[in-house]
C-alpha positions as CSV (number, residue, x, y, z in Angstrom):
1,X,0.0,0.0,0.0
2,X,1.0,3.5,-0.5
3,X,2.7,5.8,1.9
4,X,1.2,9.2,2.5
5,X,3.9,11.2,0.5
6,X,3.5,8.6,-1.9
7,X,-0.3,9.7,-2.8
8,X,0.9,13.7,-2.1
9,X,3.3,13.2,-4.5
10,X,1.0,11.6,-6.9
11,X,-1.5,14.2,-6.3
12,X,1.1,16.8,-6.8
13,X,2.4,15.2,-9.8
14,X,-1.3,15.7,-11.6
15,X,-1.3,19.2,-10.7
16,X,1.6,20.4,-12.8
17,X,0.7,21.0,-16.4
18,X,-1.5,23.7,-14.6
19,X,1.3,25.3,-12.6
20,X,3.4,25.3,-16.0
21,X,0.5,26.6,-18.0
22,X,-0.2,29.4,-15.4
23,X,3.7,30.7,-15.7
24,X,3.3,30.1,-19.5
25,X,0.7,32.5,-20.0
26,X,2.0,35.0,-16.9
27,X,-0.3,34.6,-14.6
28,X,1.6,33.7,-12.2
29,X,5.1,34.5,-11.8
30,X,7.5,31.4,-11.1
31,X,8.1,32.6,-7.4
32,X,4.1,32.8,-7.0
33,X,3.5,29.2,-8.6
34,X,6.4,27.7,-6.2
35,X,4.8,29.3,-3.4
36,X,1.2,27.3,-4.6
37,X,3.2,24.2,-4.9
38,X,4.6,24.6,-1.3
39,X,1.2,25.4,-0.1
40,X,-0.5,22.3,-1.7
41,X,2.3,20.3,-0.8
42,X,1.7,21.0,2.9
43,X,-2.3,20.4,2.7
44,X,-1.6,17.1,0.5
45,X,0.5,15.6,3.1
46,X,-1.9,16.8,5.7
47,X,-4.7,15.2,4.6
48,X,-2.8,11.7,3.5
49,X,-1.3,11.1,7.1
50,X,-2.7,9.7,9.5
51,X,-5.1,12.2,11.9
52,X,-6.2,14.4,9.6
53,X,-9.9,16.0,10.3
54,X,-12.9,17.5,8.3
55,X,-11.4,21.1,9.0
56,X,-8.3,19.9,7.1
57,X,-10.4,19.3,3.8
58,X,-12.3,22.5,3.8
59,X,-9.4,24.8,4.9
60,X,-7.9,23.3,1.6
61,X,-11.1,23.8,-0.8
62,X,-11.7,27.1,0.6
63,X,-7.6,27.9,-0.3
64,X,-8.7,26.3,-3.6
65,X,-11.3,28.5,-4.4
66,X,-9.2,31.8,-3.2
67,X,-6.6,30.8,-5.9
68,X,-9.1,30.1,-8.9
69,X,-10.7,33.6,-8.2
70,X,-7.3,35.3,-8.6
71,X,-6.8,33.5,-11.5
72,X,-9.5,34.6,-12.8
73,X,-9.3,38.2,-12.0
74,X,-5.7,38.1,-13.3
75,X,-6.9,36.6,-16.6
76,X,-9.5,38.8,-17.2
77,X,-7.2,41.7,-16.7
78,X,-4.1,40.5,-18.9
79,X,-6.6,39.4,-21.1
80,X,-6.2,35.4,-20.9
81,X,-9.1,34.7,-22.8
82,X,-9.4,31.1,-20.9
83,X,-7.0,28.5,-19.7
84,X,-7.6,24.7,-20.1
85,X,-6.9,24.0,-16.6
86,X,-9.8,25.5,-14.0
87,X,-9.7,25.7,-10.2
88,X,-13.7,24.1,-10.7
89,X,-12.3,20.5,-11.2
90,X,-9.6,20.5,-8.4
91,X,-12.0,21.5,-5.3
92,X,-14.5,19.2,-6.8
93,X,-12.2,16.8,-6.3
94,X,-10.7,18.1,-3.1
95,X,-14.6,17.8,-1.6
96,X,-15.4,14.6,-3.3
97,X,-12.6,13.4,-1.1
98,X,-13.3,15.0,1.6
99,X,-17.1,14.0,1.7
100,X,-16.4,10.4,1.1
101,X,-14.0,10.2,4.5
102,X,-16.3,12.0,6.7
103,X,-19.3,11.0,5.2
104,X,-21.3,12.2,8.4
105,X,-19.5,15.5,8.5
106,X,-22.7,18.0,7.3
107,X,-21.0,21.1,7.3
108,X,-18.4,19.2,4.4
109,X,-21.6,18.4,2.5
110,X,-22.9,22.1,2.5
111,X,-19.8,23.6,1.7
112,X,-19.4,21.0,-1.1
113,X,-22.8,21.1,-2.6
114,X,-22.9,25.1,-2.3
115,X,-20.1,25.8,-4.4
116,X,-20.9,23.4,-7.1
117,X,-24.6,25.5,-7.0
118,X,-22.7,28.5,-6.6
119,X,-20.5,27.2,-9.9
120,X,-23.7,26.4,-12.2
121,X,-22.7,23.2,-12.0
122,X,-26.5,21.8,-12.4
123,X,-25.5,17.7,-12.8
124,X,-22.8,17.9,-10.2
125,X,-25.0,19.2,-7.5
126,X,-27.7,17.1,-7.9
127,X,-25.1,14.5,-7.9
128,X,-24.1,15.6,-5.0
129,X,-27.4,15.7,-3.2
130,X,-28.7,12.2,-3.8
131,X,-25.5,11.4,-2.3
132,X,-25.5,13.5,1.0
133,X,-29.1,12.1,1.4
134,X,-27.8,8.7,0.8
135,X,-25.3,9.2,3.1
136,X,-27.2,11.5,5.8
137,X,-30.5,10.5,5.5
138,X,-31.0,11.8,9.5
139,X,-30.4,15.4,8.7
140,X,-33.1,17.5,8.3
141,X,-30.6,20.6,7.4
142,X,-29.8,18.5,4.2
143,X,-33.4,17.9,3.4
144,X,-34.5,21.2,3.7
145,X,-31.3,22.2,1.6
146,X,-32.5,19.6,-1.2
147,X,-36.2,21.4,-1.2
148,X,-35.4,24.6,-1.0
149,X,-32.9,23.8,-4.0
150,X,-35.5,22.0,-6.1
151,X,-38.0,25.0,-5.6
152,X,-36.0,28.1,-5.6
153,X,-33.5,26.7,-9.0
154,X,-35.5,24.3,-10.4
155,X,-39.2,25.7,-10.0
156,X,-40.4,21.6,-9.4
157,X,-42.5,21.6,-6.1
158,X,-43.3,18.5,-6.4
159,X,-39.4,17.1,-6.1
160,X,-39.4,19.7,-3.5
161,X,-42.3,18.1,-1.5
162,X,-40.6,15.0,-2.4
163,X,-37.7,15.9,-0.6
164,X,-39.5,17.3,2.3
165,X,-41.9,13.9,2.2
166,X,-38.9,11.2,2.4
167,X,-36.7,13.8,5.0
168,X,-39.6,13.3,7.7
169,X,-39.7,9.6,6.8
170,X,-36.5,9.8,8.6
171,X,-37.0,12.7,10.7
172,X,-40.5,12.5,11.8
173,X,-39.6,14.2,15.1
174,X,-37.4,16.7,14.0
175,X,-39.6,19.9,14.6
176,X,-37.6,21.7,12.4
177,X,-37.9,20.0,9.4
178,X,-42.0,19.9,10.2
179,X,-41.5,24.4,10.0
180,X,-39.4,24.4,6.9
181,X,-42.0,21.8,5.3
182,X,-44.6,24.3,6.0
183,X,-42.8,27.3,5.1
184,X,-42.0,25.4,1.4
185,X,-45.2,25.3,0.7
186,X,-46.3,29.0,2.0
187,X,-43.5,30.1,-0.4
188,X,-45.1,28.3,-2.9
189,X,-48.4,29.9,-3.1
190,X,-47.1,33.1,-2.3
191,X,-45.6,32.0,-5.8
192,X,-48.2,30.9,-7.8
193,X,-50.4,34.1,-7.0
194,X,-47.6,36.5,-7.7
195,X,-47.4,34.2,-11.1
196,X,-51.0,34.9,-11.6
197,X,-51.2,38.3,-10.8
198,X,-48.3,39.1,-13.7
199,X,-50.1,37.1,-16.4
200,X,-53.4,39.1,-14.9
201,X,-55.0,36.3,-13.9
202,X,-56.1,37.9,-10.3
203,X,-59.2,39.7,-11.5
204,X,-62.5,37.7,-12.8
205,X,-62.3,39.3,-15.8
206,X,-59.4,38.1,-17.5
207,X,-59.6,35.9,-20.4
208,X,-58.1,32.9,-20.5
209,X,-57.7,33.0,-24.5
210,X,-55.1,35.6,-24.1
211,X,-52.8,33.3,-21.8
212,X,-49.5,32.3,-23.2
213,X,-48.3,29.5,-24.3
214,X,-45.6,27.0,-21.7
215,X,-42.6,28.3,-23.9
216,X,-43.7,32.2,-23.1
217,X,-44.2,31.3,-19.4
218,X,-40.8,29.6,-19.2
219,X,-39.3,32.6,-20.8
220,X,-40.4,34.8,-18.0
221,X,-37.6,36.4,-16.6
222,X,-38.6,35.4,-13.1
223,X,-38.6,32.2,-12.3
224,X,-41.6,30.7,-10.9
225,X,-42.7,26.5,-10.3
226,X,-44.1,25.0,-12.7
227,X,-48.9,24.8,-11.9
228,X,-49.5,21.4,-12.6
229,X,-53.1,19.8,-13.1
230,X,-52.6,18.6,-8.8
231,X,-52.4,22.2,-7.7
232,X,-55.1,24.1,-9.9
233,X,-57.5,21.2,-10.2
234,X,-58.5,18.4,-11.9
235,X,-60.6,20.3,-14.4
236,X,-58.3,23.0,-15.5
237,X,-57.8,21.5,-18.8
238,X,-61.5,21.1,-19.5
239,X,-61.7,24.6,-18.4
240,X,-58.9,26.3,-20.5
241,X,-61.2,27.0,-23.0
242,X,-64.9,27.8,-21.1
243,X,-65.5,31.6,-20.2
244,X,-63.5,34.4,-18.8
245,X,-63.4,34.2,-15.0
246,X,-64.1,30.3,-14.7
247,X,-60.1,29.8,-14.2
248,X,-59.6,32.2,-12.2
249,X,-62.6,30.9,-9.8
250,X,-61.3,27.4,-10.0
251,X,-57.8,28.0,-9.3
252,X,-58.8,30.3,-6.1
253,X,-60.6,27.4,-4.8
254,X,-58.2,24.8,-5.3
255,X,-57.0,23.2,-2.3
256,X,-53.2,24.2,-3.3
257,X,-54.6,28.3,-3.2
258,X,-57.1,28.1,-0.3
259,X,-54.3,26.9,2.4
260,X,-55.2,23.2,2.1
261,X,-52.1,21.7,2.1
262,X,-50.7,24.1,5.0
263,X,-53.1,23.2,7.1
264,X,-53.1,19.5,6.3
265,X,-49.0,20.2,7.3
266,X,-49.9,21.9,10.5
267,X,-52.0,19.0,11.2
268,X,-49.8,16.1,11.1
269,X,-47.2,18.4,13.2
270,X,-49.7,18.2,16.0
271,X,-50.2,14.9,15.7
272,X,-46.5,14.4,16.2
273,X,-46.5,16.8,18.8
274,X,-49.5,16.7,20.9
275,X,-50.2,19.3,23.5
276,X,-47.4,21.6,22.6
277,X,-48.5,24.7,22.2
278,X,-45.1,26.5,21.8
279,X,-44.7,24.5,18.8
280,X,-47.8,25.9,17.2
281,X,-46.9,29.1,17.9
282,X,-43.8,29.1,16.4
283,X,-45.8,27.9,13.1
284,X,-48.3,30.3,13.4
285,X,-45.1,33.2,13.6
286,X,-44.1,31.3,10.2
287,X,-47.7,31.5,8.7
288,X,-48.0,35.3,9.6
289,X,-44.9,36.3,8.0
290,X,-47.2,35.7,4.3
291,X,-50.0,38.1,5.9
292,X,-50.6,39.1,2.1
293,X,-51.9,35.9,0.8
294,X,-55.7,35.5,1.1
295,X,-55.6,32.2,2.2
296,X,-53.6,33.1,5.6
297,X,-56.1,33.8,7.6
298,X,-57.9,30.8,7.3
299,X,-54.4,29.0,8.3
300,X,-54.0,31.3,11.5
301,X,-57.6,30.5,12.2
302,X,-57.4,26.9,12.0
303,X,-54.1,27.1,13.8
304,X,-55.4,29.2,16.7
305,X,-58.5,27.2,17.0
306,X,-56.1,23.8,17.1
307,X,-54.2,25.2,20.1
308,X,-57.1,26.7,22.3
309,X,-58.9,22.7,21.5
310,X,-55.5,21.5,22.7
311,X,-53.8,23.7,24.8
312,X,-56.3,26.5,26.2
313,X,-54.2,27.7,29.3
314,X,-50.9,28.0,28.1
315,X,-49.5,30.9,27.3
316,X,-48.6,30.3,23.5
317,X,-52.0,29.8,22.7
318,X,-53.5,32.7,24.1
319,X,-50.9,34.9,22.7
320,X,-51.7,33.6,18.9
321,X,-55.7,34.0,19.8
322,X,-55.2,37.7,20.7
323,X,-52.7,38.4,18.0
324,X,-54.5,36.8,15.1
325,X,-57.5,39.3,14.6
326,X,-54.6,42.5,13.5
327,X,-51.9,40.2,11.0
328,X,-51.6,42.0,8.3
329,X,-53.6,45.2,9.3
330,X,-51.5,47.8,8.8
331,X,-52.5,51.7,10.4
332,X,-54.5,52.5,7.9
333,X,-56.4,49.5,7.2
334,X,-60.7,49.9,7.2
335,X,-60.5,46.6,8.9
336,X,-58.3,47.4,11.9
337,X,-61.0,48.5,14.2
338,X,-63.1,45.8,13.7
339,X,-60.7,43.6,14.8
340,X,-59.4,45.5,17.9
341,X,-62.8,44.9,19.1
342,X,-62.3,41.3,19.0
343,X,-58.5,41.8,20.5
344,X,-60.0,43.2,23.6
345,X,-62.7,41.1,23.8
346,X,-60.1,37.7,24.3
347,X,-57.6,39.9,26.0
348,X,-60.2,40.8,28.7
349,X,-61.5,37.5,29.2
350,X,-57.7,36.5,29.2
351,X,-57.0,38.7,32.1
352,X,-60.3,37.8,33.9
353,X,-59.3,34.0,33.9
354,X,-55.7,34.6,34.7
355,X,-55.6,37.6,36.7
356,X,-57.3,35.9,39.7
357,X,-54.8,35.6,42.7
358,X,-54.9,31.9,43.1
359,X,-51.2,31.5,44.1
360,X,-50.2,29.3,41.5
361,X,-46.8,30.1,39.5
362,X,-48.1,28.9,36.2
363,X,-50.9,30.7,36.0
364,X,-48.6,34.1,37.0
365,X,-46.1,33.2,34.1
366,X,-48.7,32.5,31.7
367,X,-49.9,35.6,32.0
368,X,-46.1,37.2,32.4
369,X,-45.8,35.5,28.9
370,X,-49.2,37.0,27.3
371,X,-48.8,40.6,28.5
372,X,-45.3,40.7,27.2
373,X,-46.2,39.5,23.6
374,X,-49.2,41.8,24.0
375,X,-46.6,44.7,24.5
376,X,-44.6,43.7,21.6
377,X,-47.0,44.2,19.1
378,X,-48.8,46.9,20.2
379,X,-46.2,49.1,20.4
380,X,-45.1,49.3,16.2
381,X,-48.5,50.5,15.9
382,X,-48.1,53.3,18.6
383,X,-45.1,54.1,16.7
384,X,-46.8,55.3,13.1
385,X,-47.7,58.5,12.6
386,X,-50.9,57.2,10.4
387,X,-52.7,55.8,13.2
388,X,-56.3,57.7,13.8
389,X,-56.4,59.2,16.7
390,X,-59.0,56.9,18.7
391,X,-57.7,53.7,17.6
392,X,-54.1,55.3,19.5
393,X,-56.1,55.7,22.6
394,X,-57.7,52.5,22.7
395,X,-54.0,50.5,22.2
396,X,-52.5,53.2,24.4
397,X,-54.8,51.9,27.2
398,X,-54.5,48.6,26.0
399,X,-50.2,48.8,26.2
400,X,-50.6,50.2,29.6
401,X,-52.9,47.7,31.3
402,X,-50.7,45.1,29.8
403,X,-47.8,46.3,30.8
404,X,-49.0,46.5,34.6
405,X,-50.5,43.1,34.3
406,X,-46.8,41.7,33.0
407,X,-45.0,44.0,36.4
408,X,-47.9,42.7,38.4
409,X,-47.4,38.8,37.3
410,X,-44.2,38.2,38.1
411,X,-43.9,36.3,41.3
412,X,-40.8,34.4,41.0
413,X,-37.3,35.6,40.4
414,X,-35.8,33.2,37.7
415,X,-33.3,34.1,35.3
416,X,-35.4,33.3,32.6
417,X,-37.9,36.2,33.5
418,X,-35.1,38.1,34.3
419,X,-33.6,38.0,31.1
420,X,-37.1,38.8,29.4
421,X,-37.9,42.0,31.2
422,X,-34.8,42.9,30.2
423,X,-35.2,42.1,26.6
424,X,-38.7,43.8,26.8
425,X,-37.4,46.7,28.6
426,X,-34.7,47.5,25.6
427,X,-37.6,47.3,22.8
428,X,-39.4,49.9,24.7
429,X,-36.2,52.2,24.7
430,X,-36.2,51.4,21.4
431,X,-39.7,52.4,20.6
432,X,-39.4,55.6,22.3
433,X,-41.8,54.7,25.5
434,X,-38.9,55.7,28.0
435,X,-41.1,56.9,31.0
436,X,-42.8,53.3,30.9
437,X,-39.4,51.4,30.3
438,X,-37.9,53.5,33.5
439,X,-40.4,52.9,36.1
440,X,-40.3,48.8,34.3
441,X,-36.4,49.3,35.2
442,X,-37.0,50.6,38.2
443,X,-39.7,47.6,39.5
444,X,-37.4,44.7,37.8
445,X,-34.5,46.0,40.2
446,X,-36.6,45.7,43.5
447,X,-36.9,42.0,42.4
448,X,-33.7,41.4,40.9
449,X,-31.4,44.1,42.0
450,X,-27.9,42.1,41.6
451,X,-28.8,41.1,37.8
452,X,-25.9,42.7,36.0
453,X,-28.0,43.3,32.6
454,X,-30.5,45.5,34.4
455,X,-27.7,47.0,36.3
456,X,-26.1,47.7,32.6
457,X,-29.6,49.2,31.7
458,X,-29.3,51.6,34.3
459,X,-25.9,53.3,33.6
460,X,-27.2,53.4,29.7
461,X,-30.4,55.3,30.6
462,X,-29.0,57.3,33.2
C-alpha cells in the first residue's frame, strides 16, 4: 500500500501541467506558482497522514477556491481569454474526497454542494445531493437544503415536496424540518399568486384565450414553479377554454390556493406533537410572515383554534388568539378596528381568567408571557404616525394595562424572567416609550437588584 507522500506526491504530480501553463501565459510569476506548490504540498500531506480532520479538507477547498478567483481576475485583466486548466475540477475533487472520509461531517456536504450551485454546476450538485441524502439520511438541514434547491433553482415543487416527504420519513420528530415543510409550501403559493397576478390572472375578468403558451411562461424572466393539473385542479384543462373568469374561480378554490395543504401540514405536526403549544406558535409566527396571501387567515384560524382545543391555558395559545385578529392590518387599514374589538374582547377575558390571585406560578407566568407578547405588538403601531387618533387611545390603554399586568405577574425571580424584562425593557427604549421602560427598570431592580443586565440598563439610561 502507498505511503502518505507517496499519494501527495501523486496528487502533486497531476497538478503540474497547470502550474506550467499558469507561468506560460503569466499569470503567475515562477516565485508565485512555487509558493502554490509549497502550499499544496503542505495540505496534501496533511490530509494523507494519518489524523487528519474535516477542517483539514475545507481549509484546503476554501484555499482552492481563493486561488481560482485570482486566477480569474488576473486573466480577465491581462486578457487570458481562458485556460484549459480551472480551479472548478480541483475542489471538486478536493470535496469529493473529503465527503467520502467524513461522510457524516454536514458542514463538508454544504460547503461542497454550495459551491458546485454557486459554480452552475446543475448535474454535479444534484449529484451531490442524492449522495448527501444517501449518506445522511437523518439530517433534516440537508433535506431542507435539497427542497429549498428543487424550488428556488429548479421551480419543481413536487421534487421539493418530495424531498421534504422522504426527509420526515427519517425525521418524523425533528420539529424543524415539520416548519421548513410548512414554510415550502407558503413560499409556494405566495408564488403561484404572484405568477397569476403578472399574467393578470387575479381579476374575474381576464380571459383565459389571451394566456401564453408553456414556452412564453418559461421565458419569463422570473422564475416561478411549474402549476400542474394537482395544484389548480382536476378540471383545469377542461376549463382552459370555457368563459372568462371560470379559471380564475377554480384555481382560487383549489386546495393548493385556499391553504389546504398548509393546514393539512400543520396537522400532522400536531399529531407528532400533541399538546405543545409553543410548537404551534412558532408555526403560526411562520404563517404570519405571508400576511398578504388570502388564504392566511384561514391558516392562522385553524391554527389558533387547534391550540385553544388542545392547549387552552398556556401561554402560546393565548398569545396567537389575541394576535390573530390585527396580522396584516397595517395603520390604515378599514378593517383594523373591527378587529381590535375582538383583540380586547379575548384579551379581557384573558385577564379575567388569569388575573385571579390563586397562588399558582403557572398561571402568574402564563400571564407574564401573554402581557409581554401583547406589549410587543402593540407598540409598532403606537409608533406610526398614520394611526387615527382613537384607535391610538384604545392601544395606548390597552399597552398600559398590559404592561401592569406583566410587572404585576411576576412572582418568582428566575433568570429566565429576568432575562425577558430585560429584553422587553430594551424594545421599549427602542420604541421611544422611555417613561414606561424606567419605572419597568425601576420595578425589575426591586426583584432582581444584583442582575448585571439590568444594572447595565441603568448606567445606559441614566
Amino acid at each position: 500500500m502507498a505511503g502518505a507522500s507517496d499519494k501527495a506526491r501523486f496528487y502533486l504530480e497531476q497538478s503540474v501541467p497547470e502550474l506550467q501553463e499558469l507561468v506560460r501565459k503569466k499569470i503567475f510569476t515562477k516565485k508565485e506558482v512555487g509558493s502554490i506548490a509549497k502550499k499544496r504540498s503542505a495540505f496534501e500531506h496533511k490530509l494523507n497522514a494519518r489524523g487528519s480532520a474535516a477542517s483539514d479538507y475545507a481549509r484546503y477547498a476554501e484555499y482552492e477556491m481563493n486561488l481560482d478567483s485570482l486566477r480569474r481576475k488576473r486573466s480577465k485583466r491581462l486578457g487570458v481569454k481562458s485556460t484549459v486548466y480551472t480551479g472548478q475540477r480541483r475542489v471538486f475533487f478536493i470535496l469529493d474526497r473529503a465527503t467520502k472520509k467524513f461522510h457524516g461531517d454536514t458542514a463538508l456536504w454544504l460547503q461542497y454542494v454550495t459551491f458546485a450551485r454557486g459554480q452552475r454546476a446543475n448535474k454535479k450538485v444534484t449529484q451531490i445531493i442524492t449522495n448527501m441524502l444517501r449518506l445522511q439520511p437523518a439530517s433534516p438541514k440537508l433535506w431542507t437544503y435539497a427542497a429549498d434547491y428543487a424550488l428556488d433553482e429548479r421551480g419543481d415543487v413536487t421534487e421539493a415536496r418530495s424531498y421534504m416527504q422522504r426527509g420526515l420519513r427519517f425525521c418524523s420528530q425533528s420539529k424543524y424540518l415539520w416548519s421548513e415543510y410548512l414554510k415550502l409550501e407558503m413560499i409556494y403559493i405566495a408564488k403561484i399568486l404572484t405568477r397569476r397576478h403578472i399574467l393578470g390572472l387575479d381579476s374575474t375578468t381576464s380571459d383565459t384565450s389571451q394566456l401564453p403558451d408553456n414556452e412564453a411562461m418559461n421565458a419569463d424572466l422570473i422564475t416561478l414553479p411549474q402549476v400542474t393539473l394537482e395544484d389548480v385542479g382536476p378540471k383545469h384543462q377542461k376549463t382552459s377554454s370555457s368563459s372568462p373568469g371560470k379559471l380564475n374561480d377554480k384555481s382560487v378554490s383549489s386546495p393548493a390556493l385556499s391553504g389546504a395543504i398548509p393546514i393539512a401540514i400543520f396537522d400532522s405536526a400536531t399529531k407528532k406533537f400533541p399538546g405543545d403549544a409553543t410548537f404551534g406558535a412558532q408555526m403560526f409566527d411562520i404563517v404570519a410572515e405571508f400576511c398578504q396571501l388570502q388564504c392566511t387567515r384561514r391558516i392562522l384560524q385553524h391554527i389558533t383554534e387547534t391550540l385553544m382545543t388542545s392547549a387552552p391555558t398556556d401561554a402560546a395559545s393565548l398569545s396567537c388568539l389575541m394576535h390573530e385578529p390585527v396580522i396584516g392590518l397595517g395603520p390604515t387599514s378599514t378593517q383594523l378596528p373591527g378587529a381590535l374589538i375582538q383583540v380586547l374582547d379575548r384579551f379581557d377575558s384573558t385577564m379575567r381568567k388569569l388575573g385571579s390571585p390563586d397562588g399558582s406560578s403557572e398561571q402568574s407566568r402564563t400571564l407574564a408571557s401573554v402581557s409581554r407578547h401583547l406589549v410587543q405588538w402593540i407598540m409598532p403601531y403606537l409608533n406610526s404616525p398614520e394611526l387615527d387618533s382613537d384607535i391610538r387611545a384604545v392601544l395606548s390603554t390597552m399597552l398600559n394595562s398590559a404592561w401592569k399586568y406583566y410587572l404585576a405577574s411576576i412572582e418568582e425571580k428566575t433568570a429566565n424572567a429576568s432575562a425577558e424584562t430585560v429584553a422587553l425593557l430594551e424594545d421599549l427604549h427602542a420604541h421611544g416609550f422611555k417613561e414606561m421602560a424606567q419605572s419597568g427598570l425601576a420595578s425589575a431592580l426591586r426583584m432582581w437588584p444584583d442582575e448585571p443586565h439590568l444594572l447595565a440598563l441603568e448606567t445606559s439610561s441614566s
